[in-house]
C-alpha positions as CSV (number, residue, x, y, z in Angstrom):
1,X,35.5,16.0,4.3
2,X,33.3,15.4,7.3
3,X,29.6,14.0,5.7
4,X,26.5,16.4,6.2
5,X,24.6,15.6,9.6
6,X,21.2,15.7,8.1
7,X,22.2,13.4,5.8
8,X,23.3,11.3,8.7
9,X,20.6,11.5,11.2
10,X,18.2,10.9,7.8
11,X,20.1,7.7,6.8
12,X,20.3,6.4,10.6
13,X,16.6,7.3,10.7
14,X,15.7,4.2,8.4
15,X,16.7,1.5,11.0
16,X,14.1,0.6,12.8
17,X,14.3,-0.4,16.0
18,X,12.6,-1.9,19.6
19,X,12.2,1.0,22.3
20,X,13.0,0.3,26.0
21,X,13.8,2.8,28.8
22,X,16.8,2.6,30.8
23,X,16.7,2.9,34.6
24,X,19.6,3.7,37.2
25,X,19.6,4.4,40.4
26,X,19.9,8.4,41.3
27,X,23.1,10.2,43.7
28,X,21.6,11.1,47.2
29,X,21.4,8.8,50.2
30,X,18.0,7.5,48.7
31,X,19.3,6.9,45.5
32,X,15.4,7.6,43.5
33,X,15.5,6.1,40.2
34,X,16.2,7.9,36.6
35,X,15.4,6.9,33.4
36,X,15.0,7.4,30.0
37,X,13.7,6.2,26.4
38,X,16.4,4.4,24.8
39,X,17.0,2.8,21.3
40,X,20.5,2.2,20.6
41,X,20.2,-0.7,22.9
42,X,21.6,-4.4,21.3
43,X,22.6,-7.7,22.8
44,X,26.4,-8.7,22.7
45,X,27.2,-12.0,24.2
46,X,25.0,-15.0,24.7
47,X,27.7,-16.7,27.5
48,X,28.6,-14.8,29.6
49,X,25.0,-12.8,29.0
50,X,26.0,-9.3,28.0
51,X,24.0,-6.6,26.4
52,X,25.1,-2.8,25.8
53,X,23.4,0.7,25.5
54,X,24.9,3.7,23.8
55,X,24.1,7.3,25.9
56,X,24.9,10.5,24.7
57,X,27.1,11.9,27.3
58,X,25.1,15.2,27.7
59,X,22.7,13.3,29.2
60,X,21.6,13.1,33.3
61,X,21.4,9.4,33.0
62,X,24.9,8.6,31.1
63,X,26.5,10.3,34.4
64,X,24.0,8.6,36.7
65,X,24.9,5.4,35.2
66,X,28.3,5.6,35.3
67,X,28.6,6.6,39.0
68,X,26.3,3.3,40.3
69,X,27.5,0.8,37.9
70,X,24.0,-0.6,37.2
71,X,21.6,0.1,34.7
72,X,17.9,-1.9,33.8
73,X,16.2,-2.0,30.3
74,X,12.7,-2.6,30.2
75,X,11.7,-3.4,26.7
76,X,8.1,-1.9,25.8
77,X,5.1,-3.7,24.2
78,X,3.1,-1.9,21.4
79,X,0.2,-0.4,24.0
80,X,3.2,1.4,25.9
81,X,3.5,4.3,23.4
82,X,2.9,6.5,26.4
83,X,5.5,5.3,28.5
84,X,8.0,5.7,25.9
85,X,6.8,9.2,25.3
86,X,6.6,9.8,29.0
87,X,10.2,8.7,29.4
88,X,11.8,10.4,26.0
89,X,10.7,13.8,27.7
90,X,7.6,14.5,25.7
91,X,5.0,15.3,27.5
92,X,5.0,18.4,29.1
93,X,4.6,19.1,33.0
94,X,5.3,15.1,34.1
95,X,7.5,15.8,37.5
96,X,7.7,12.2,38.0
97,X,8.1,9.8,35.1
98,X,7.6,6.4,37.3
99,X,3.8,7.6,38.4
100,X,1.6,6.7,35.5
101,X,2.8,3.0,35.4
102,X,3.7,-0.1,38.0
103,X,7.6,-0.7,38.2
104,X,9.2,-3.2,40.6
105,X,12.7,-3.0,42.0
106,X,15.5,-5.4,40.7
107,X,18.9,-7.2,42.6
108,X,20.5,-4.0,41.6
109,X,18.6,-1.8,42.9
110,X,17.2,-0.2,39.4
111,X,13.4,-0.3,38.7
112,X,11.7,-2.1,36.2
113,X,8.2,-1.9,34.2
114,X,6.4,-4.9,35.7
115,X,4.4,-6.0,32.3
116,X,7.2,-5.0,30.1
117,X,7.5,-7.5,26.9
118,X,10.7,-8.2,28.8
119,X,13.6,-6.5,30.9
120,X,17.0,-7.4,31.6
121,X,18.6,-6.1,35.2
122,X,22.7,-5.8,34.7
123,X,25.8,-4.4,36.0
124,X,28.1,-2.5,34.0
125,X,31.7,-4.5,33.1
126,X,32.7,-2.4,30.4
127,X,32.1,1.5,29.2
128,X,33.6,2.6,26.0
129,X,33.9,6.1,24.6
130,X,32.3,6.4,21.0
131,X,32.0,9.7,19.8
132,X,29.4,11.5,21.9
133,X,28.2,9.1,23.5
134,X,29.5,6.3,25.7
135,X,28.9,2.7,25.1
136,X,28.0,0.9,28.4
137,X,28.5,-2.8,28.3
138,X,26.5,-4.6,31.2
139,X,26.8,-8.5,32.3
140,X,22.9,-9.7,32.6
141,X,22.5,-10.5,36.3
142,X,18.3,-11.4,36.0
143,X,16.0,-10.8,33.3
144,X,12.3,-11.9,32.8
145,X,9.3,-11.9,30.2
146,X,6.6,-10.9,31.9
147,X,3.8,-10.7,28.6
148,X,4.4,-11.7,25.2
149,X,2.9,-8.6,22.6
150,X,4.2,-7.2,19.6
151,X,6.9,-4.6,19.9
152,X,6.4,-1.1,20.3
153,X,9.1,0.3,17.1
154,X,10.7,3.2,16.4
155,X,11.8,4.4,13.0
156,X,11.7,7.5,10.9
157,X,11.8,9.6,13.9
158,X,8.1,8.1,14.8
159,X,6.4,5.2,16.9
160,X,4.9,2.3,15.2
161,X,4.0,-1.2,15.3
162,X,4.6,-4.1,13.0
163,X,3.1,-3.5,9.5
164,X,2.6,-7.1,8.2
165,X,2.4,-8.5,4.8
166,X,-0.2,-10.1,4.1
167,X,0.3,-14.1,3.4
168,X,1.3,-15.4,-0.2
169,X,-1.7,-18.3,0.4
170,X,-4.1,-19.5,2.6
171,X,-6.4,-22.5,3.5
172,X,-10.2,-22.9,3.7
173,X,-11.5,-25.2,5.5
174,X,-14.9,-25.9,4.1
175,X,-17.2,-27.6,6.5
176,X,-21.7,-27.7,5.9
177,X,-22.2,-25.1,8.6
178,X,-20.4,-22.8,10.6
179,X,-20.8,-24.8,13.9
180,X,-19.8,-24.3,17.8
181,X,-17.7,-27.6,19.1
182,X,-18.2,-28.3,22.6
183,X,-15.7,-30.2,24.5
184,X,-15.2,-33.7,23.0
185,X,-14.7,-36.4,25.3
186,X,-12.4,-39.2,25.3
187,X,-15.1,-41.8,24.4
188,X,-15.2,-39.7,21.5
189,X,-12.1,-40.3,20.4
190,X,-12.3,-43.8,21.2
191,X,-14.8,-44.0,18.2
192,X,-12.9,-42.2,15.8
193,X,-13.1,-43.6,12.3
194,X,-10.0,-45.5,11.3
195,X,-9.5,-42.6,8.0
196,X,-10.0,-39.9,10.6
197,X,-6.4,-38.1,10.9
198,X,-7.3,-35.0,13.4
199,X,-10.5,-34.2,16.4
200,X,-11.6,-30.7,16.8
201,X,-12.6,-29.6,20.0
202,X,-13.4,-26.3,21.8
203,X,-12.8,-24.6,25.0
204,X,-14.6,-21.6,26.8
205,X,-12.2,-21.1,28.8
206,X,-9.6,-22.2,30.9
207,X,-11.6,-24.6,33.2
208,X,-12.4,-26.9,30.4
209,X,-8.7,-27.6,30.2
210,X,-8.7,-30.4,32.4
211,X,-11.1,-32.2,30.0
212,X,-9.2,-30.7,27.3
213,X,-5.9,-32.4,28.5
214,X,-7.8,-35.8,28.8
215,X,-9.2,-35.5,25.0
216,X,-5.8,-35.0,23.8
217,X,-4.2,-37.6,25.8
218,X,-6.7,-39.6,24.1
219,X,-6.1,-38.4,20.5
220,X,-2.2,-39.0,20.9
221,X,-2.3,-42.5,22.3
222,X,-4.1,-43.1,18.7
223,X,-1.8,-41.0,17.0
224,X,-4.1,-38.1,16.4
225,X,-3.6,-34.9,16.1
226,X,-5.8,-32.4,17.6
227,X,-7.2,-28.7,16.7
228,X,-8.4,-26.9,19.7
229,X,-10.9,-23.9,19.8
230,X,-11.8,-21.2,22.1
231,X,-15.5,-20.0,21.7
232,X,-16.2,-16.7,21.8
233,X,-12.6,-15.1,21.3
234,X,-13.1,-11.5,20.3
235,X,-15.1,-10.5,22.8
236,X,-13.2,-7.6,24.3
237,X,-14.0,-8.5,28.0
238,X,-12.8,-11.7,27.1
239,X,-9.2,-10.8,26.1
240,X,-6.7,-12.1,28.8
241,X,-9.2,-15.3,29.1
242,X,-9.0,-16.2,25.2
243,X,-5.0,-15.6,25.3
244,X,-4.3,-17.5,28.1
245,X,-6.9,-20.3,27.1
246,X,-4.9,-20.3,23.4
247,X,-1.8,-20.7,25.5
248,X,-2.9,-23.2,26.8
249,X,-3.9,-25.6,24.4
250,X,-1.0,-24.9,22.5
251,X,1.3,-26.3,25.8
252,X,-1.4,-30.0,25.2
253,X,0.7,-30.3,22.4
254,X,-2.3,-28.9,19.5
255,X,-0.8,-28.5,16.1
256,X,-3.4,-25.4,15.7
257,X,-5.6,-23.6,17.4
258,X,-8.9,-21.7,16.8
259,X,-10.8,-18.5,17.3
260,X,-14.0,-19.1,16.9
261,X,-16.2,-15.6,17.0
262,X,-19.6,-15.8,18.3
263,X,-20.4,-12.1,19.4
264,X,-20.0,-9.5,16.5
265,X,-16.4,-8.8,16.6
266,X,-14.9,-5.2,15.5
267,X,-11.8,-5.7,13.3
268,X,-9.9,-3.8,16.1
269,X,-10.8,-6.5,18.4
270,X,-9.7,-8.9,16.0
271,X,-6.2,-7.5,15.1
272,X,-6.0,-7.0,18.8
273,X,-6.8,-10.7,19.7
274,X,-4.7,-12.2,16.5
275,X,-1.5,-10.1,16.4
276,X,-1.2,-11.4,20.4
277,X,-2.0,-15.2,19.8
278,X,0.0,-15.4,16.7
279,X,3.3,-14.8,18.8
280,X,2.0,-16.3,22.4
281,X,1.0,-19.9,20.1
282,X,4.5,-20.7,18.8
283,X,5.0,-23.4,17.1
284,X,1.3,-23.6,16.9
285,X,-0.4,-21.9,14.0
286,X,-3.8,-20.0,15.0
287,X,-6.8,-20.6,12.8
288,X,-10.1,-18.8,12.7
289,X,-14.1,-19.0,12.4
290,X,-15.7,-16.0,11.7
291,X,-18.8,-14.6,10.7
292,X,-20.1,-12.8,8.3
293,X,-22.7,-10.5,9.5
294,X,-23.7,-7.7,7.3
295,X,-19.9,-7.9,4.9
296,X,-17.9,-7.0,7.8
297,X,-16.5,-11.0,8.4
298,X,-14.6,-10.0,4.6
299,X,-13.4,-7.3,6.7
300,X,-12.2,-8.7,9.5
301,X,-11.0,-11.8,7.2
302,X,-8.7,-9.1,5.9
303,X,-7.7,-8.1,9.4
304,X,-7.0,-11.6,10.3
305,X,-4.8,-12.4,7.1
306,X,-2.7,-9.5,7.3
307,X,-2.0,-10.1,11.6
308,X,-0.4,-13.4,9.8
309,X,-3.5,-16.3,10.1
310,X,-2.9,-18.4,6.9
311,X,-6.2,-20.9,7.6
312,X,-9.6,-20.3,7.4
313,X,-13.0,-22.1,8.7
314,X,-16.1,-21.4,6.4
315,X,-19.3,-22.6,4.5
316,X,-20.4,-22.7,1.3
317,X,-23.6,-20.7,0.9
318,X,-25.0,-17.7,2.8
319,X,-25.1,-18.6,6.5
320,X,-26.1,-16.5,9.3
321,X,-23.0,-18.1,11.5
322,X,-20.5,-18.5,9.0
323,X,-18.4,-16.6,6.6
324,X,-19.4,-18.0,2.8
325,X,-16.2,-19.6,1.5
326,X,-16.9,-18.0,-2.3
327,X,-16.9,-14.7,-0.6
328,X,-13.6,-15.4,0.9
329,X,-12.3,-16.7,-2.3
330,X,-13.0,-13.5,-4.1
331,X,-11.2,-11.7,-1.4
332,X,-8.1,-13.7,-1.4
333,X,-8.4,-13.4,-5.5
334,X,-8.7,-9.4,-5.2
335,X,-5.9,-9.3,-2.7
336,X,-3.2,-11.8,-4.9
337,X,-3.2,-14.1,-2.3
338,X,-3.4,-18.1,-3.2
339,X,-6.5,-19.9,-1.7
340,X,-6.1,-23.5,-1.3
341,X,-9.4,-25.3,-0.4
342,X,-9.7,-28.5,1.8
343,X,-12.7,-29.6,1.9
344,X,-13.5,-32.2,5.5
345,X,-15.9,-34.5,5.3
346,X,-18.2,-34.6,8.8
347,X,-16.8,-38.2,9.4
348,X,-13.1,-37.1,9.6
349,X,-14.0,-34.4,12.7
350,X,-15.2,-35.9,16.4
351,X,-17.3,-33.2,18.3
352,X,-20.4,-32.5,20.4
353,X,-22.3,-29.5,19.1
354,X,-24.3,-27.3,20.7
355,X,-27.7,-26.1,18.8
């Protein structure tokens, strides 16, 4: 007995997945691109690189990709909703999919999303009938990643992003008051108490690197390790700078890295800036110093745990530049989440502050 199809589609429907849409190259002497909003797209075979996509074979592009033998995927980034939407066939009146966004042609000729999370150019080797649809198996000829964002999802019929848990514990680092490090210097580390077993140091941006680079070089020939902040990270303007800056210290070789907020920050800002770093800082683990201002640093502590920052800079008392570490308490408490303090004594950090 053949199994009901709602039933089916419902069942399938609880698999999320990544979205991506697949390009070919058209019929005609000019051969102008297709595409279309894929998810049954998987990798196969790490050596020789294969991946495969499943189209139904109703569709324009199953035909088109057959005939030309090539096909791209472009894998979307969760601010690409639109494109996906765009490319699915849902927005009503669009003559020509490829406008709204900048694509770049690959080897084979199909067109890729230029700041996808990634995209993968192939030609097809295999193509498989499976049911309606046909299963195109294609050898990975170039691929690149030109950002690194969370993943746009699909599941349950509707777009999404990743819903995170929020941690089972975190740290607080308790220090006397909420301060702004300027960029130590390698004297600085020079004169680093014996017990000291870490610097901090901060960054604006990226042209304090090069001093950055010579602090750390500094802290590792004494077997230091080093925490590097970048001032002023949720500033929206500030964005790409703040990333790239976090990149960066992480490729020095810091075991963490900071955001420290100076401007009020909105908690969209904050997920924005987080749920980025966390991923672009691998292995590094991304720390923050917020503020409290007016009950909405609780707020955007909340915003920080759940985009997955497990460690926490505060001070103990009301401070107008720092979030008060009893008021973080209380929220991990509320929220079942295990606080662990560690308190650091001034002597154990190295930093220049600003007033």
């Amino acid at each position: 007995m053949p199994i009901d199809t709602a039933k089916f589609r419902s069942a399938l429907a609880q698999w999320p997945s990544g979205v991506g849409v697949v390009t070919t190259l058209g019929d005609g002497p000019e051969h102008a691109p297709h595409g279309m909003t894929a998810s049954s797209f998987s990798s196969v075979s790490l050596d020789p690189p294969l991946v495969s996509i499943c189209l139904g074979n109703h569709l324009p592009t199953k035909e088109l990709v057959q005939r030309s033998g090539v096909f791209a995927v472009s894998i979307l980034g969760k601010d690409q909703a639109a494109i996906g939407r765009r490319f699915a066939g849902m927005q009503p009146g669009v003559t020509d999919r490829f406008a709204e966004a900048t694509w770049v042609t690959a080897a084979t000729g199909a067109p890729v999303l230029a700041d996808a999370n990634a995209w993968l150019d192939c030609r097809v080797v295999y193509a498989h009938p499976g049911g309606d649809h046909t299963i195109f198996v294609g050898e990975v000829l170039a691929t690149e990643t030109p950002r690194v964002t969370a993943p746009l999802l699909f599941h349950s019929r509707a777009w999404g992003q990743l819903a995170d848990p929020l941690p089972e514990s975190i740290t607080i680092t308790v220090t006397p008051r909420s301060r702004v490090f300027a960029v130590a210097t390698p004297d600085d580390v020079a004169s680093a108490p014996e017990h000291a077993d870490h610097i901090e140091f901060s960054i604006s941006d990226r042209t304090d690197l090069a001093r950055a680079a010579e602090v750390h070089a500094a802290a590792d020939a004494r077997g230091l390790r080093t925490i590097g902040y970048v001032n002023d990270a949720f500033t929206a303007e500030r964005e790409s700078t703040v990333l790239g800056a976090l990149e960066e210290l992480t490729g020095l070789g810091c075991v963490q890295v900071g955001c420290t907020e100076l401007a009020e920050a909105t908690p969209l800002q904050v997920r924005r800036v987080l749920q980025d770093a966390r991923v672009r800082v691998r292995p590094a683990e991304v720390r923050v110093r917020l503020r409290a201002h007016h009950g909405l640093g609780l707020v955007n502590a909340l915003v920080a745990m759940k985009s997955g920052v497990r460690h926490f800079d505060a001070v103990e008392g009301a401070a107008p530049d720092g979030l008060p570490a009893a008021d973080l308490r209380l929220l991990a408490r509320q929220l079942g989440v295990v606080c662990d303090d560690e308190p650091v004594a001034d002597e154990a950090l190295l930093s220049s502050t600003t007033s």
